[in-house]
C-alpha positions in Angstrom: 36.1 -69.9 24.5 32.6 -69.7 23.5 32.3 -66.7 26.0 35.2 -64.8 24.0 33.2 -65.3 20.8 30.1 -64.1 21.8 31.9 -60.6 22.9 33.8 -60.6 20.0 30.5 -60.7 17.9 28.9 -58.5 20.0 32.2 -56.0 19.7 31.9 -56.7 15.6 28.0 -55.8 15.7 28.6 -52.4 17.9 31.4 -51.6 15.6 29.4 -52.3 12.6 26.8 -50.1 13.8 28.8 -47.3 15.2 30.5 -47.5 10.7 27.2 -47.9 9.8 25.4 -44.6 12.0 28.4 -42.8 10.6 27.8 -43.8 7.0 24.4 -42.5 7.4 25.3 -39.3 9.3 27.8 -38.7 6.0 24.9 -39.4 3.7 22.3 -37.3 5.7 24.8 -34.6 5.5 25.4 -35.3 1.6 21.7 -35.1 1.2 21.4 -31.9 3.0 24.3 -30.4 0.7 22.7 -30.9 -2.5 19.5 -29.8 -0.7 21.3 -26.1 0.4 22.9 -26.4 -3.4 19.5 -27.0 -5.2 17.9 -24.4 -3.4 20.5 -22.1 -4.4 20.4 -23.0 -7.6 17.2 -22.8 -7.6 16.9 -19.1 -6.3 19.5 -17.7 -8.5 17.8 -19.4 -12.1 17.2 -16.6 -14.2 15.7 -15.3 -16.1 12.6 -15.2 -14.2 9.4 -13.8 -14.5 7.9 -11.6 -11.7 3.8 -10.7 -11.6 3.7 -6.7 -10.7 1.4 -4.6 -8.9 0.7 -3.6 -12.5 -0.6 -7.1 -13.5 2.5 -6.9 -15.5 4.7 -9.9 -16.4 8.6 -8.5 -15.8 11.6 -10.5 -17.1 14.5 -10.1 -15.3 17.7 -12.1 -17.8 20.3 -12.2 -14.5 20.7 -11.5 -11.1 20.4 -8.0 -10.7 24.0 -6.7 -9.7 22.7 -2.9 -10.1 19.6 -2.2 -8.7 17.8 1.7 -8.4 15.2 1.9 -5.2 12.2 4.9 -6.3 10.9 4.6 -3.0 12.3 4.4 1.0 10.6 0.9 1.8 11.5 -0.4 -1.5 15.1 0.1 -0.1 14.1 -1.0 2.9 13.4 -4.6 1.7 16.5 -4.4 -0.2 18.7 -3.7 2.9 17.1 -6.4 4.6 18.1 -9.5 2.1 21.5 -8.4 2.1 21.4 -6.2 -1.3 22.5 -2.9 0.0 25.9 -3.3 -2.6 23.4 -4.0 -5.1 21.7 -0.2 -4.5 22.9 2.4 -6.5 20.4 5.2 -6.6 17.9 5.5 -4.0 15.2 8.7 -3.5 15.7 11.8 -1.8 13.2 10.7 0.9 15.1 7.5 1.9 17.0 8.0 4.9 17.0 4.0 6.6 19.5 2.4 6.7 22.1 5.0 7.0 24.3 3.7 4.2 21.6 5.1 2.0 22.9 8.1 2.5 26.4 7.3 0.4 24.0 6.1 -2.4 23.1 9.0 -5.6 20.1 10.5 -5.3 17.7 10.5 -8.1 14.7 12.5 -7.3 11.3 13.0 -5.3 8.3 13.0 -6.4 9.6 13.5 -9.6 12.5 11.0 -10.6 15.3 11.8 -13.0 15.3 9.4 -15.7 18.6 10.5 -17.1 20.6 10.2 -14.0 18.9 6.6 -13.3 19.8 5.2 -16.9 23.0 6.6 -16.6 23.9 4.6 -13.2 22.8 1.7 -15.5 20.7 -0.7 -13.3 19.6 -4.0 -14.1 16.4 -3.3 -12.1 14.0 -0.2 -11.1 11.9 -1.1 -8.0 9.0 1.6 -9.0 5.8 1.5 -6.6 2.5 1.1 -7.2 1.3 4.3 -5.1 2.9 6.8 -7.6 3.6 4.4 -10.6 0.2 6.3 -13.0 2.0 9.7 -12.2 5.2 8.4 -13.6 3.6 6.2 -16.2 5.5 8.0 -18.8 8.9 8.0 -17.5 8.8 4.2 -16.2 8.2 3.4 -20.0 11.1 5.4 -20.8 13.2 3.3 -18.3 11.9 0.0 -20.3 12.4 1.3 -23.6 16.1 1.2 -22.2 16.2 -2.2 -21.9 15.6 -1.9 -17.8 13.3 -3.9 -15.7 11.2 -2.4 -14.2 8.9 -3.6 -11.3 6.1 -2.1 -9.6 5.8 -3.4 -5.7 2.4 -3.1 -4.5 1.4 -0.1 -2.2 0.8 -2.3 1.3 -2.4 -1.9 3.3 -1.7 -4.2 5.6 0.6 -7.2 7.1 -0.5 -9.5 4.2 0.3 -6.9 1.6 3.9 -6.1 3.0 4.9 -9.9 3.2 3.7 -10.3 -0.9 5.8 -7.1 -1.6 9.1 -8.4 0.5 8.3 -12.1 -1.4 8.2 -9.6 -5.1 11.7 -8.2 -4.1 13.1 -11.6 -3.0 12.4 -13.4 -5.7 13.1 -10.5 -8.8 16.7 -10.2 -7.2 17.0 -13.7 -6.6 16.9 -14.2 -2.7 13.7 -16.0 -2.8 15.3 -17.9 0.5 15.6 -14.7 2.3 12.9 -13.0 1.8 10.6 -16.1 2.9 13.0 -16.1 5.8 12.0 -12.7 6.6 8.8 -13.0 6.2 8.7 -15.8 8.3 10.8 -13.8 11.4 7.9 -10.9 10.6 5.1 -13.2 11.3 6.7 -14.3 14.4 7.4 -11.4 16.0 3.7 -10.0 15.5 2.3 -13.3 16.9 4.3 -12.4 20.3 2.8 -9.2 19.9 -0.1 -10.5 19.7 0.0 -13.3 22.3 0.9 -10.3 24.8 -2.0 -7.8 23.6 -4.5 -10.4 24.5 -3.5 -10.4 28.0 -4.6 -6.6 27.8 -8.4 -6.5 30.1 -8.2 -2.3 29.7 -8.5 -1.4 26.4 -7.4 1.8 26.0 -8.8 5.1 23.6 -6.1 6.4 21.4 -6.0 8.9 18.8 -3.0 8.8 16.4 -2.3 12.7 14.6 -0.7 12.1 11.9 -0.3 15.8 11.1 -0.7 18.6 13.5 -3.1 21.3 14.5 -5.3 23.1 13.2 -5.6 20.4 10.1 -5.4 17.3 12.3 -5.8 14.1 10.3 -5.8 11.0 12.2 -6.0 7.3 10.6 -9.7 6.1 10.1 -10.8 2.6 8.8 -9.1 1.1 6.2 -5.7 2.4 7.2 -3.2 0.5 8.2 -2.5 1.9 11.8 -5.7 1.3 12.3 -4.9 -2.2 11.6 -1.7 -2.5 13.9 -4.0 -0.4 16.8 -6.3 -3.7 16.8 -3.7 -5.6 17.3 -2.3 -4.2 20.1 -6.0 -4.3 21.5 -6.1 -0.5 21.5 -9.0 1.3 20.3 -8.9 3.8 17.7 -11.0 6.6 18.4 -11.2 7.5 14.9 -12.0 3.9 13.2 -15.7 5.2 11.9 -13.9 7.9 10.3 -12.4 6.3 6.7 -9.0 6.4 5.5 -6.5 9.3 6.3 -9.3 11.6 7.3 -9.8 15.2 8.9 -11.2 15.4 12.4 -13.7 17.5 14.3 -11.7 18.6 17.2 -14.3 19.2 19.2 -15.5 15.6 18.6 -12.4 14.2 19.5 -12.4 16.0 22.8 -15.6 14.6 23.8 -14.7 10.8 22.1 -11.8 11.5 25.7 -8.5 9.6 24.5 -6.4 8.0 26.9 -3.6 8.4 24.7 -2.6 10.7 22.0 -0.2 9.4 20.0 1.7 11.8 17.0 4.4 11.3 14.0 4.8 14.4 13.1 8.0 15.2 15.5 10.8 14.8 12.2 8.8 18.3 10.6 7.4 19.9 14.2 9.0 21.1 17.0 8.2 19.9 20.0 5.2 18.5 19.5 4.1 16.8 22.3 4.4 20.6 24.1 2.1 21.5 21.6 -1.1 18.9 22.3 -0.4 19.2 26.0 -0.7 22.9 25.3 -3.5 22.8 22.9 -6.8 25.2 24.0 -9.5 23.3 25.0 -8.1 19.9 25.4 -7.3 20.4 29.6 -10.0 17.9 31.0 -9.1 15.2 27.9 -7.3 11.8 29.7 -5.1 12.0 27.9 -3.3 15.6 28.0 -4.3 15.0 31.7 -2.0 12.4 32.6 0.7 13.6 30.1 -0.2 10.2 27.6 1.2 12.0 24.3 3.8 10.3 23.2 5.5 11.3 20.0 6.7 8.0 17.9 8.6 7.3 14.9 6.7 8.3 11.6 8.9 5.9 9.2 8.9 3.1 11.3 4.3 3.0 11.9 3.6 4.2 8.3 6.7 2.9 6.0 5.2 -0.7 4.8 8.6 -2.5 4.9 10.5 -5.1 7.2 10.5 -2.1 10.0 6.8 -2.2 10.4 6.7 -4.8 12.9 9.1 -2.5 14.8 6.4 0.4 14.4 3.8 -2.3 16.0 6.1 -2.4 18.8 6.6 1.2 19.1 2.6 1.7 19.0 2.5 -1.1 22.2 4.6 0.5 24.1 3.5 3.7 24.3 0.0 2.5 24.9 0.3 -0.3 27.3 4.4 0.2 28.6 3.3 -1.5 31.9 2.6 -4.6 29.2 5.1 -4.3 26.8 8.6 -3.4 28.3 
């Protein structure tokens, strides 16, 4: 008898632990509800107040349900937290992703206010590298009533991340963008982790326009930033900022790889460096290491640029990065 008691009380206890695991597996799962609720509510509370590249504070009332891209990684960012319905009007430079394509154009490098007020956004994403040319006509847009916010032009990695964070949080998706920006960061420290493997450093020149005005990114620029990472050296690195080169000293500085982005505008061009007088004995032209890679993807400062990193690796080091 006492035998049967004790494994009924043991049977009660195991039973009263399994109810009682469960009742804390519901409430875990409670908890974690009102978590994913609070942080939605706390991502769509508007208004809010955004810090621009302007130093300018922008109040956006609601979510933005209509939103006007001025330039192609502006509308890059947007496409990547899910906001591509929210995109009305977009430039006539953006060509990524290719729903952009259905979207109304409204201008270049001149934007036409009347066609952007009359799509009736609840927010301009303007940019900071063309936003004292427009000066005038962005005031126009606020006088309208429309937000307005300037992203900062990107230098490098850092930059980019603060300019997808902007986005996120002026449309709301504060979750996603740090989501992004988290997948971005881990993508480049694989990149990273890989490129330090590298013991042959290799000489690269990157054109990013073609002969006979070859300009090539010097210090300060942010290829030459993504080059470093990839533990490639930048022949051109003394030089600062976009800058012209000497060809002659190019020639003698003996790349092992030429690199260009001009191949949307030029035909052929990797024909026309392996052709180019006076470049024979260089490595690179050589062993037929000109490669021509994807201008949007290495120079447009949105969520693609990690790609662009890639891009850069694997024409450099392919053995390395396959």
């Amino acid at each position: 008898m006492k035998k049967l008691y004790s494994l009924l009380f043991i049977l009660l206890l195991i039973v009263g632990a399994l109810a009682g695991c469960a009742e804390k597996k519901e409430q875990v799962k409670e908890e974690n509800k009102t978590n994913v609720e609070t942080k939605k509510t706390e991502q769509v509370t508007f208004p809010v107040t955004v810090k621009d590249a302007l130093n300018d504070d922008v109040v956006i009332d609601k979510k933005p349900e209509r939103i006007v891209s001025l330039i192609p990684s502006n509308t890059e960012i947007a496409y990547a937290l899910d906001l591509g319905k929210e995109v009305v009007g977009v430039s006539d430079f953006d060509n990524y992703p290719e729903d952009v394509t259905k979207k109304e154009k409204i201008g270049g490098m001149e934007i036409n206010l009347e066609k952007i007020i009359a799509l009736k956004p609840n927010l301009v994403l303007a940019h900071a590298s063309s936003a004292h040319n427009s000066e005038a006509g962005l005031k126009q847009l606020q006088d309208a009533g429309i937000a307005v916010l300037t992203v900062n032009d990107a230098q490098n990695f850092d930059q980019v991340y603060d300019s997808i964070l902007m986005v996120g949080k002026a449309a709301g998706e504060t979750t996603k963008a740090e989501e992004l920006v988290s997948e971005m960061k881990e993508k480049l420290a694989g990149i990273k982790e890989k490129a330090a493997t590298i013991k042959d450093k290799k000489k690269v020149l990157v054109e990013v326009s073609p002969a006979p005005e070859i300009y090539s990114p010097g210090n300060n620029t942010f290829m030459n930033e993504m080059l470093t990472i990839i533990n490639a050296e930048n022949i051109t690195s003394d030089l600062n900022g976009w800058a012209k080169i000497d060809q002659e000293a190019m020639i003698k500085r003996n790349p092992d790889v030429i690199l260009t982005t001009y191949g949307y505008y030029v035909k052929n061009p990797v024909d026309q460096v392996l052709s180019r007088k006076g470049w024979e004995n260089v490595n690179a032209v050589k062993n037929k290491q000109v490669i021509d890679v994807d201008s949007d993807r290495v120079t447009r400062s949105g969520p693609r640029i990690i790609e662009g990193v890639e891009d850069l690796a694997k024409a450099i080091y392919p053995e390395v990065f396959k």
